[in-house]
Rosetta silent file (secondary structure, phi, psi, omega in degrees, C-alpha in Angstrom):
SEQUENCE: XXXXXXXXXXXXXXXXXXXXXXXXXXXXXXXXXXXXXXXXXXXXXXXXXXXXXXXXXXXXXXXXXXXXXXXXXXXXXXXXXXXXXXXXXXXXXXXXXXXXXXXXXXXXXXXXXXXXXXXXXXXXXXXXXXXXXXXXXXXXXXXXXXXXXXXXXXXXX
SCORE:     score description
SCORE:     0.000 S_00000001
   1 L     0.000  110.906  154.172    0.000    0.000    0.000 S_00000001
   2 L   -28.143  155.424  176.807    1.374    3.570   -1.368 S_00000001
   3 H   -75.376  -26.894 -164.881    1.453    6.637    1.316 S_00000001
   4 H   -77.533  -40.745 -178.280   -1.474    8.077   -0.435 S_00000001
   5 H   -60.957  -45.581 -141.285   -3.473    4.659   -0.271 S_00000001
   6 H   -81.524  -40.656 -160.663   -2.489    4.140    3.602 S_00000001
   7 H   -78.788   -3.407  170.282   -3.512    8.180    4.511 S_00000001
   8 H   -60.824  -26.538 -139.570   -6.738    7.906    2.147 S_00000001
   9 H  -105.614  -75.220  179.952   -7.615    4.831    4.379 S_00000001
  10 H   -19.692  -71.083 -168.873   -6.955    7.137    7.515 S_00000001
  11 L   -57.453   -7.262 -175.464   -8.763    9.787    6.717 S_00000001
  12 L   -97.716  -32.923  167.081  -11.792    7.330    6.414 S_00000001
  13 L   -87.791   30.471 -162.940  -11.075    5.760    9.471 S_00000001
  14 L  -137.460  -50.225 -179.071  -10.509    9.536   11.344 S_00000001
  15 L  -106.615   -9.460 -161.067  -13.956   10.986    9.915 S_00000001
  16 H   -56.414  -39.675 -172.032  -16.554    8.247    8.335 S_00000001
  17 H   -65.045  -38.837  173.752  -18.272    7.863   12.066 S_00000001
  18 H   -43.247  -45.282 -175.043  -18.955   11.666   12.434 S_00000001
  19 H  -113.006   31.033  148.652  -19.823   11.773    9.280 S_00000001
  20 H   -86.687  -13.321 -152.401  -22.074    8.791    8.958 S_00000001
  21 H   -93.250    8.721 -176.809  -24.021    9.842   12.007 S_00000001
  22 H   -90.572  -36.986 -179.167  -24.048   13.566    9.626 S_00000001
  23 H   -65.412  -56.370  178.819  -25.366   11.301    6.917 S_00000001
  24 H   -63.312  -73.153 -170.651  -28.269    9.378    9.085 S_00000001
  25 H   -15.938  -61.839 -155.206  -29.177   12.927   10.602 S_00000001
  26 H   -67.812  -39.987 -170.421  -30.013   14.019    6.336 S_00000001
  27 H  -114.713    6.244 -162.044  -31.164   10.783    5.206 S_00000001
  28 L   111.375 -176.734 -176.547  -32.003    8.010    7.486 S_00000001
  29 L  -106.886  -27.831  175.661  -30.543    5.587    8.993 S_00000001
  30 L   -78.245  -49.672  179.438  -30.888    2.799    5.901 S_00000001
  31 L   -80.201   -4.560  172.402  -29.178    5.820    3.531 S_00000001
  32 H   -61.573  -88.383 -167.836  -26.610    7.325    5.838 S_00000001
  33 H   -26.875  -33.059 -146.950  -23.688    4.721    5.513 S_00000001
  34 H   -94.613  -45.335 -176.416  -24.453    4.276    1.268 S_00000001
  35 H   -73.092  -40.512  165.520  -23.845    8.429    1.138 S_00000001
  36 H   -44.295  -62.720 -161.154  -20.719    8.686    3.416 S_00000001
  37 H   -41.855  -59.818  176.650  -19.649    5.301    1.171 S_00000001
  38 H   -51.361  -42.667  163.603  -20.194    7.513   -2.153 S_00000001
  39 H   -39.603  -67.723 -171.969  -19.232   10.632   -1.107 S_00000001
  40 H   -41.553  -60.052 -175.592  -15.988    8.964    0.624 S_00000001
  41 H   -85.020   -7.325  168.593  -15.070    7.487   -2.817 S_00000001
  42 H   -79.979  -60.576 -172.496  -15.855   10.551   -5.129 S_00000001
  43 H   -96.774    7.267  127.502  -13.761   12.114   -3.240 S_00000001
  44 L   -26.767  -88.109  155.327  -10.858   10.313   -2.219 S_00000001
  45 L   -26.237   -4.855  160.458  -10.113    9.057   -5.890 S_00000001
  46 L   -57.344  135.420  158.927  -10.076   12.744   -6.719 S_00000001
  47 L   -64.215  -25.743  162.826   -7.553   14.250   -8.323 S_00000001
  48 L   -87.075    0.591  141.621   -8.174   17.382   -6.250 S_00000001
  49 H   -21.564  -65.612 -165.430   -7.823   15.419   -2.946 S_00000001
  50 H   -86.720   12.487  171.193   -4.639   16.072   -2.418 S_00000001
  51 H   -82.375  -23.472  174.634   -5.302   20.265   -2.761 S_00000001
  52 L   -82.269  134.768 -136.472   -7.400   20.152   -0.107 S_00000001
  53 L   -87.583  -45.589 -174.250   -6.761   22.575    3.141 S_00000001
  54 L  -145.126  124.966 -179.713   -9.486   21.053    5.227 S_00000001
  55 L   -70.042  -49.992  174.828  -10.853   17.577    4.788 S_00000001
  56 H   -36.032  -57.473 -169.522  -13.015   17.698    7.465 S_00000001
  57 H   -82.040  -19.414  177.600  -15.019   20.202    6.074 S_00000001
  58 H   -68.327  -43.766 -170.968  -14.485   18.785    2.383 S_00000001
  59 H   -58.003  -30.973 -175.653  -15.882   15.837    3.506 S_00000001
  60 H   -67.517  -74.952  172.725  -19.121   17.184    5.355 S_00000001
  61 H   -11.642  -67.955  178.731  -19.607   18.833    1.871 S_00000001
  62 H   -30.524  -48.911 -158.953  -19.180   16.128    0.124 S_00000001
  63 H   -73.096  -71.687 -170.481  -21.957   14.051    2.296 S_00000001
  64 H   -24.829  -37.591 -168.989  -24.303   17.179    1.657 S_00000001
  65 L   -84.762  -15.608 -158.865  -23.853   17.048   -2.062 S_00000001
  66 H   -94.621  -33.381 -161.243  -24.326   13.497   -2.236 S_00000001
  67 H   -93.091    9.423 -174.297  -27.820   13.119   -0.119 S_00000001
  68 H   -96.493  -40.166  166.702  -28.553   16.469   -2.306 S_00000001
  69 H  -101.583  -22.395 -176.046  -28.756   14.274   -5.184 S_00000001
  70 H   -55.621  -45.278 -161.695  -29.862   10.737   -3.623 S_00000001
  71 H   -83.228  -40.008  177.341  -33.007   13.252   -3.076 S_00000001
  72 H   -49.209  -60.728 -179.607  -33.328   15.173   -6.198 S_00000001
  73 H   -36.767  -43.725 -170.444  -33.178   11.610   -7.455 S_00000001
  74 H   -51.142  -53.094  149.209  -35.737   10.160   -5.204 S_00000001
  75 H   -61.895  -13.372 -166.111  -37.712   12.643   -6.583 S_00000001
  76 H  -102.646  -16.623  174.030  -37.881   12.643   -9.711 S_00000001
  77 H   -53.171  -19.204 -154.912  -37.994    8.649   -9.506 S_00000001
  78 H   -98.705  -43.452 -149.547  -41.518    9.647   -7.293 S_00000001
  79 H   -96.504  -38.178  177.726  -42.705   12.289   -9.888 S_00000001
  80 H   -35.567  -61.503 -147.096  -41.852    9.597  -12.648 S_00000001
  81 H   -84.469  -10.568  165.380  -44.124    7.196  -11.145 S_00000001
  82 H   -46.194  -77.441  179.824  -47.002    9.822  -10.358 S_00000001
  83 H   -32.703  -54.787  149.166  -47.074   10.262  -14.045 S_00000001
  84 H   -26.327  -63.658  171.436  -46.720    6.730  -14.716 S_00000001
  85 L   -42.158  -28.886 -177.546  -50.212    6.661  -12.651 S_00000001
  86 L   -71.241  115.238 -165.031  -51.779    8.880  -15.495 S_00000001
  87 L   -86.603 -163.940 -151.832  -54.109    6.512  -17.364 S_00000001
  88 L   -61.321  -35.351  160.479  -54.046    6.229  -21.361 S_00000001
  89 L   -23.828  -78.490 -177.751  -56.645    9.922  -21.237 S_00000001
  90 L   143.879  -22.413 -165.686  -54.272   11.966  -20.141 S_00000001
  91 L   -70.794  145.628  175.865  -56.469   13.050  -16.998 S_00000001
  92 L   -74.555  170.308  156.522  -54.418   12.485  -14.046 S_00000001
  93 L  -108.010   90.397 -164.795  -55.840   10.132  -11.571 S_00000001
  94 L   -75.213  -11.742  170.767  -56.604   11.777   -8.558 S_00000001
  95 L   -69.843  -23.695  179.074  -58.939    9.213   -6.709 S_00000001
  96 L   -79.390  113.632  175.189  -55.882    6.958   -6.743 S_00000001
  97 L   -87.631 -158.896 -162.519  -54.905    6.670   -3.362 S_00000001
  98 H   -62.835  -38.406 -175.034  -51.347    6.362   -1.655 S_00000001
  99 H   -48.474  -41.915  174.613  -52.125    2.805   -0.491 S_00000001
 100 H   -60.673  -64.446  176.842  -52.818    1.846   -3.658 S_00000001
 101 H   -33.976  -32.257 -157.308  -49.878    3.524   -5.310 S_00000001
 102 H   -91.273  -38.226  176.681  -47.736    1.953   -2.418 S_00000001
 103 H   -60.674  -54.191 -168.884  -49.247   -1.448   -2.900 S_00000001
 104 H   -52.331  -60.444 -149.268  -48.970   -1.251   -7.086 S_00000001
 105 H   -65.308  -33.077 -174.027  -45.116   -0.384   -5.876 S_00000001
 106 L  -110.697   32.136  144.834  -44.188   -3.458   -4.055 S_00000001
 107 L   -56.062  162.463  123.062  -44.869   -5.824   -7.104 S_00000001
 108 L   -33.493  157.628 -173.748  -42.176   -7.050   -8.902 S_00000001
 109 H   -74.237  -39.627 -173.171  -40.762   -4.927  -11.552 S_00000001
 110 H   -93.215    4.672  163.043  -42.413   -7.136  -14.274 S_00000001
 111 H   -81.829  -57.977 -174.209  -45.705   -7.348  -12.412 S_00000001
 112 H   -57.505  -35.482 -178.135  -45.960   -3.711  -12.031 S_00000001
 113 H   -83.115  -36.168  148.781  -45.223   -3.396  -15.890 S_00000001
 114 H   -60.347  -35.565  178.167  -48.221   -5.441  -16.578 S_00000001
 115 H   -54.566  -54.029 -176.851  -50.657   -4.432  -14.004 S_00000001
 116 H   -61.571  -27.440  123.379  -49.535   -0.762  -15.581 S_00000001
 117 H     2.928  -81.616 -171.666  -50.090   -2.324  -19.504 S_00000001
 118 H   -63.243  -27.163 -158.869  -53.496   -3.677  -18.362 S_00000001
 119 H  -120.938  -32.673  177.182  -54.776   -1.669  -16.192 S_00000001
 120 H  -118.822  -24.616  174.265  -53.688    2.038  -16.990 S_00000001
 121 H   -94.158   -1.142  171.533  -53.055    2.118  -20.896 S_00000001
 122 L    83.595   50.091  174.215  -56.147   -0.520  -21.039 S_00000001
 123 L   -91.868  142.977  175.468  -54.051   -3.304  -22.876 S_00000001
 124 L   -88.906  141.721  171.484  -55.427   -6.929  -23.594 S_00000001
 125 H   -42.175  -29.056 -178.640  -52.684   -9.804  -22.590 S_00000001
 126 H   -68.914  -41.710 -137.399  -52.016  -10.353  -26.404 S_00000001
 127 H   -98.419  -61.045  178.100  -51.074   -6.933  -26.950 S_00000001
 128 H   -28.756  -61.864 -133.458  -48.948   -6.842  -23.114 S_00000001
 129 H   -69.378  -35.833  174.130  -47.477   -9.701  -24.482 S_00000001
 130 H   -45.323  -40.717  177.564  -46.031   -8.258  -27.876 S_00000001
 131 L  -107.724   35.721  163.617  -44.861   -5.545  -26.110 S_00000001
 132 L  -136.829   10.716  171.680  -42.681   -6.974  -23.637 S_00000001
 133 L    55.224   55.850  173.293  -42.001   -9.778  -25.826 S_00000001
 134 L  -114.774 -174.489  170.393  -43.406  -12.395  -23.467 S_00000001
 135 L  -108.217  157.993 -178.327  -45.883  -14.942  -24.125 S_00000001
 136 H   -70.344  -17.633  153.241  -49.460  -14.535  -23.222 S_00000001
 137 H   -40.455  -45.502  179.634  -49.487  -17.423  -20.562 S_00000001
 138 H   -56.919  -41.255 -170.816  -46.469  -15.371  -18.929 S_00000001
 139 H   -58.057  -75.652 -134.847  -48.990  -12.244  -19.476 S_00000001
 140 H   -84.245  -65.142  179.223  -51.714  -13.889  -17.946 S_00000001
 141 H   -67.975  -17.618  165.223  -49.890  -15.389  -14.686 S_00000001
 142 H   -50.033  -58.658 -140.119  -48.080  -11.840  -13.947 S_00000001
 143 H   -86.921  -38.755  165.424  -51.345  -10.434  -13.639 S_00000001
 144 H   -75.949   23.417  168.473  -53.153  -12.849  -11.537 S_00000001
 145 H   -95.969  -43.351 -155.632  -49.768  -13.118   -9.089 S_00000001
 146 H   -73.183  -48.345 -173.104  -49.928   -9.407   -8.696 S_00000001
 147 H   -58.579  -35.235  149.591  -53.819   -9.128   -8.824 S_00000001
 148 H   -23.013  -70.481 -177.558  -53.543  -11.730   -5.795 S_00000001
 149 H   -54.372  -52.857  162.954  -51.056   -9.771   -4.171 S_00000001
 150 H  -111.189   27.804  148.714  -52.925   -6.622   -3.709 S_00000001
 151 H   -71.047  -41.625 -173.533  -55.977   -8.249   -3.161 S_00000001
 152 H   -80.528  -19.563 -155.121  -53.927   -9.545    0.236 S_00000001
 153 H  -115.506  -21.955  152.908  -52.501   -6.230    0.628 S_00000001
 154 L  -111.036   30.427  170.343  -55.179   -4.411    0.474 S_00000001
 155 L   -43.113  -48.795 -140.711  -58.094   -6.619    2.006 S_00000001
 156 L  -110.819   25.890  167.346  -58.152   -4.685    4.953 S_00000001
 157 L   -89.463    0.000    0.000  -58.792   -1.142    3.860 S_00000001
């Protein structure tokens, strides 16, 4: 290990706990660690690393920029799927509520692309199936695993 390697490693052992529990504070406690880890490796591996006067404070920065985009992401992943919600009309659908939305969300990725097929552009299983290149049997058991599935999840509203 290189001098650069061993005081990069330092400086991660000197600041990550401060600035994971600065990380949990912005984002949680599941996303604090994953934003130190990115931050910590954008900017380590920098070529501007070794210019910097005070780490401490680069580093705090750093976290800030990074849970600055984890949200702007979050969002726009959120505003995607609002939109997504918008049946084949164009009108949004405002009667759909969160539960639903929340339920629809914890499909599978290829249940959720049929339920949305079927359900919001008003597709027949033949037609799903062409355009995910699946077969309509495949079609056909997505949608009655998922149509189970929030039948169970939302029995009890």
């Amino acid at each position: 290990m290189d001098m650069a390697q061993l005081a990069r490693s330092e400086v991660y052992e000197k600041y990550s706990h401060d600035l994971i529990r600065f990380a949990t504070g912005l984002a949680g406690p599941d996303d604090g660690p994953d934003l130190v880890s990115a931050a910590m490796l954008s900017v380590l591996w920098s070529q501007s690393w070794d210019q910097v006067q005070n780490p401490r404070a680069y580093l705090y920065r750093a976290v800030l920029n990074e849970a600055r985009k984890s949200y702007k992401t979050a969002m726009r992943r959120a505003g995607a799927e609002a939109r997504a919600a918008v049946p084949a009309g164009g009108t949004p659908a405002r009667d759909v509520e969160p539960e639903i939305l929340e339920a629809v969300g914890s499909l599978s990725v290829r249940q959720r692309a049929v339920v949305f097929l079927a359900y919001w552009e008003d597709l027949r299983p033949a037609e799903i199936a062409r355009r995910l290149d699946l077969s309509e049997s495949t079609v056909h058991r997505y949608l009655s695993r998922a149509e189970s599935r929030l039948r169970r999840l939302l029995h009890d509203r």
